[in-house]
C-alpha positions as CSV (number, residue, x, y, z in Angstrom):
1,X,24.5,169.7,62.0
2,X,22.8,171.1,59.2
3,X,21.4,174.3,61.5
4,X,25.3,174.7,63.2
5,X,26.1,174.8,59.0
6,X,23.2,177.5,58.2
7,X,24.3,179.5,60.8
8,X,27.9,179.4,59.7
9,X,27.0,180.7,55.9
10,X,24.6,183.2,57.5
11,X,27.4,184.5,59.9
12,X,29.9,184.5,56.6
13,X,27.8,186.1,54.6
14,X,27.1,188.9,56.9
15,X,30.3,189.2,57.3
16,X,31.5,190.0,53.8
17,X,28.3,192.8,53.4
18,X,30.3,194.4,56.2
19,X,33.8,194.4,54.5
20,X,31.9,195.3,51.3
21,X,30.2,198.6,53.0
22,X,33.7,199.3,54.9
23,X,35.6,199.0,50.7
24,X,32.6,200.9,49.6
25,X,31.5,203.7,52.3
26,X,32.0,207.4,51.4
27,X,34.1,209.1,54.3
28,X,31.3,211.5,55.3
29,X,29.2,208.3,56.3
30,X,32.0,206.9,58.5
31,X,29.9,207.0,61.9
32,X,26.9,205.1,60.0
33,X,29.2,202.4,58.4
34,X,30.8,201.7,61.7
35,X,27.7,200.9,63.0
36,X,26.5,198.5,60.6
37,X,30.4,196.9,60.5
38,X,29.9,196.6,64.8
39,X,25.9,195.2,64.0
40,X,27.3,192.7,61.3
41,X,29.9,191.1,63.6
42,X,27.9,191.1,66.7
43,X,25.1,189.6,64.4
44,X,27.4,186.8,63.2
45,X,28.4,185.8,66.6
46,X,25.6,185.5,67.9
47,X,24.1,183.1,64.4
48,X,27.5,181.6,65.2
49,X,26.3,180.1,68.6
50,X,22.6,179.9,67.9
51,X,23.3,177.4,65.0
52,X,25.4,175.6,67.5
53,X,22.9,175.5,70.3
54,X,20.7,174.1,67.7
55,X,22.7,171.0,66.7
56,X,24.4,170.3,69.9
57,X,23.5,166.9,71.4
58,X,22.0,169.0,74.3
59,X,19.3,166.9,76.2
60,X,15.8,168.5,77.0
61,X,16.5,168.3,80.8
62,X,19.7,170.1,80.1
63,X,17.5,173.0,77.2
64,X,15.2,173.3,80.5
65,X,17.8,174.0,82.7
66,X,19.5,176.7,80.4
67,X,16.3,178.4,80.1
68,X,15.5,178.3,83.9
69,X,19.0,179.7,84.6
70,X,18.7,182.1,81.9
71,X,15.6,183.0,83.1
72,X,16.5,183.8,86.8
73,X,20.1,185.7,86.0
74,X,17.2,187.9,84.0
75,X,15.5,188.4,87.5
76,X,18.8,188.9,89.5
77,X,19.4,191.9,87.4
78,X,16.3,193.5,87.9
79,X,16.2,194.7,91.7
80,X,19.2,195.8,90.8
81,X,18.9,198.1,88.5
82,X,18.8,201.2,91.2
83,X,22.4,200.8,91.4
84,X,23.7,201.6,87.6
85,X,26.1,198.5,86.4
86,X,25.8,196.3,89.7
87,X,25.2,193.0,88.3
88,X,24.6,189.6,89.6
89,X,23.7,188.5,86.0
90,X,27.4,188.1,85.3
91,X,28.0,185.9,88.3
92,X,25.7,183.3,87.4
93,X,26.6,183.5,83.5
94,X,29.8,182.6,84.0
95,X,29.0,179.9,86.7
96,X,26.6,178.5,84.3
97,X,29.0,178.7,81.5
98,X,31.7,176.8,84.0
99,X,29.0,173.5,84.9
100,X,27.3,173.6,81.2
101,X,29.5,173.9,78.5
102,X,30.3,177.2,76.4
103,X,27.3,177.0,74.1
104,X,25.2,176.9,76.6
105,X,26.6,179.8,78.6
106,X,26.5,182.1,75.7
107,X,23.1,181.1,75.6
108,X,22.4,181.6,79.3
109,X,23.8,184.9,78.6
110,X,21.7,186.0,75.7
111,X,18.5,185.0,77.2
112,X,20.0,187.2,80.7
113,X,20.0,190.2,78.3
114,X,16.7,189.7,76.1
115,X,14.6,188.6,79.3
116,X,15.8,191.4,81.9
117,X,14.9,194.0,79.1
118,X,11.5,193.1,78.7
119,X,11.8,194.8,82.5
120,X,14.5,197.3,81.8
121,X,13.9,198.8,78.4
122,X,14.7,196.8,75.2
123,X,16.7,199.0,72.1
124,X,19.5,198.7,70.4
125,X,21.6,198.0,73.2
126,X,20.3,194.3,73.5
127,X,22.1,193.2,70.9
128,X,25.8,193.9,72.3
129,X,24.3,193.0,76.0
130,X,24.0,189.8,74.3
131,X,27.6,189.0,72.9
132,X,28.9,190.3,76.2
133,X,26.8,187.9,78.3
134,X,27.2,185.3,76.1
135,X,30.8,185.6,75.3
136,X,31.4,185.7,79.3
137,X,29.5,182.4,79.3
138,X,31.4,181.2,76.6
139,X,34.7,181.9,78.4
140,X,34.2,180.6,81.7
141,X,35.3,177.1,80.7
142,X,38.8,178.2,80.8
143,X,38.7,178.5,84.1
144,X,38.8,174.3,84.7
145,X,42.3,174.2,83.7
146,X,43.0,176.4,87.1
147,X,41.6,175.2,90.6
148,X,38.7,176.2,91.5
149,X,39.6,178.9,94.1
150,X,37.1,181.5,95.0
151,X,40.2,184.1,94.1
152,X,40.5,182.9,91.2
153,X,37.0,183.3,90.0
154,X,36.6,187.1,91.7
155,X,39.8,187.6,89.1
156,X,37.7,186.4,86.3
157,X,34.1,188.1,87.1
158,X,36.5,191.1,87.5
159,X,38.4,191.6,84.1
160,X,34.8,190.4,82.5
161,X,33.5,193.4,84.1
162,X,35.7,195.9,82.4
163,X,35.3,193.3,79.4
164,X,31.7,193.8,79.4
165,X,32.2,197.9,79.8
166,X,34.5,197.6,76.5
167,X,32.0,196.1,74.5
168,X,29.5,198.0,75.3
169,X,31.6,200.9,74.6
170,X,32.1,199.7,70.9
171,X,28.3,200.7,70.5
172,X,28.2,203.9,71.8
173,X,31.4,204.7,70.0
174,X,30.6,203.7,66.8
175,X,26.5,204.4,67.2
176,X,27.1,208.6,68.2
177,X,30.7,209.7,68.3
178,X,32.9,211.0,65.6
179,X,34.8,210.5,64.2
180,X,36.1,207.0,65.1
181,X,39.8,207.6,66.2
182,X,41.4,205.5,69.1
183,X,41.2,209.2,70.9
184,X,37.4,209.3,70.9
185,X,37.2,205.6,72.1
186,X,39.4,206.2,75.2
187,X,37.7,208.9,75.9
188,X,33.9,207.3,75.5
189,X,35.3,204.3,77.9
190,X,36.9,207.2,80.5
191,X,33.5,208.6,80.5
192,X,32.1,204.9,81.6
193,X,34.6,203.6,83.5
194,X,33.8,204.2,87.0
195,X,30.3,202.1,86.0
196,X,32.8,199.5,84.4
197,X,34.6,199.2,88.3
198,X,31.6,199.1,90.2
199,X,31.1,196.0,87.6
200,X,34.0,194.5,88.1
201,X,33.8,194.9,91.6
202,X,30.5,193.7,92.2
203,X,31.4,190.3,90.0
204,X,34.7,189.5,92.1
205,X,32.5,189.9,95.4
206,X,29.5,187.2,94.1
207,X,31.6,185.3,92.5
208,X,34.5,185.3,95.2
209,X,31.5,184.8,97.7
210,X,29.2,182.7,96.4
211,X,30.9,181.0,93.0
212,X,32.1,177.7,94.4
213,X,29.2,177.2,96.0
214,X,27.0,177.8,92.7
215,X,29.2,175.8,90.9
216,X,29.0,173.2,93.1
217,X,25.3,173.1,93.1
218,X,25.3,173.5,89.2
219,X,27.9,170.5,89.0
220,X,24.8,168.5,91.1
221,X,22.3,169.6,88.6
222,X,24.3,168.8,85.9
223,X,25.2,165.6,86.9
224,X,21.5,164.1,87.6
225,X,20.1,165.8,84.4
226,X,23.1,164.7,82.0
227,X,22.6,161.1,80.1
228,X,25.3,159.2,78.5
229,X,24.0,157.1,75.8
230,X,26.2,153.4,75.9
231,X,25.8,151.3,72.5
232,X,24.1,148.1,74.3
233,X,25.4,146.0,71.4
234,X,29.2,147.5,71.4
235,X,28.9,147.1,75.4
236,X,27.8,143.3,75.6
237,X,30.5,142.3,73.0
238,X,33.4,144.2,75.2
């Protein structure tokens, strides 16, 4: 609890320095402050979830199994790096976030984006690939209020692919266009978009293909690795 509050206070505080440099900023440094204002919030959601991680009643088994997954949606991305935004990663992110829980599919995501770069080339750029992972990690929960149809996941994986191509837009946007006009952001996101399709497509086909399946094997997994503590004492006098 007192990590989940530490993160809170660091994610609050970083957010006012960014409305103070937005009140503050000269207009000629516009590009530069809408950098550190995107940095600053993706910064604070991802203390937000760390701190979470960190004082969740996660077991070991569970931390090991996060990491593993993490880990091989990291290796799932690499072979496919010959075809530019064709990736598997997402697939299992959002699986994992489905069978774990949204902290830990944020955090299956994160490590999907710090691990594959250690391949691919880490930069700047990690940071957003992060909150894009993650937050599709985070979301995929919402999908157990619908039934688990394999449409219905290929729907998902598909508006998380333009998702992801939004996000990542954001960056480039703010990082080396200006000025920062909703013109200039269309058109930085018209210039990505067909990678932002092949995305979307190539998440509705694993995840239409092969995401029941993975969930079901997950929902095993999670199942034989997840204790529920019982109070002995409140259980004998019941």
């Amino acid at each position: 609890m007192r990590a989940n509050r530490g993160a809170l206070l660091l994610a609050a505080l970083v957010a006012v320095i960014v409305l103070v440099v937005m009140l503050l900023g000269s207009e000629e440094a516009g590009s530069a402050r809408g950098t550190f204002v995107a940095v600053g919030v993706a910064v604070s959601i991802a203390l937000v979830f760390a701190g979470l991680f960190e004082s969740s009643d996660i077991q070991v088994r569970e931390i090991a199994i996060v990491a593993l997954l993490g880990t091989l949606s990291a290796l799932l991305r690499v072979p496919f790096a010959a075809i530019p935004s064709l990736q598997p990663s997402t697939y299992l992110v959002i699986c994992s976030g489905f069978v774990f829980g949204p902290v830990a599919g944020f955090m299956v995501g994160a490590l999907t984006a710090v691990v594959s770069n250690f391949f691919l080339g880490q930069g700047p750029w990690t940071l957003f690939q992060i909150v894009a992972w993650g937050l599709a990690g985070a979301s995929a929960p919402l999908l157990r209020s619908l039934p688990l149809r394999p449409w219905v996941l290929a729907g998902f994986g598909a508006t998380w692919g333009l998702v992801f191509g939004a996000i990542m837009n954001v960056w480039m946007w703010v990082a080396f266009v200006y000025p920062n006009t909703l013109q200039t952001f269309l058109l930085t996101w018209a210039n990505s978009i067909w990678f932002d399709v092949v995305h979307a497509v190539g998440n509705a086909l694993f995840l239409g293909f092969l995401g029941v399946r993975t969930i079901a094997v997950l929902k095993r997994y999670h199942g034989r690795f997840h204790w529920i503590r019982v109070d002995a004492r409140a259980n004998r006098e019941g």
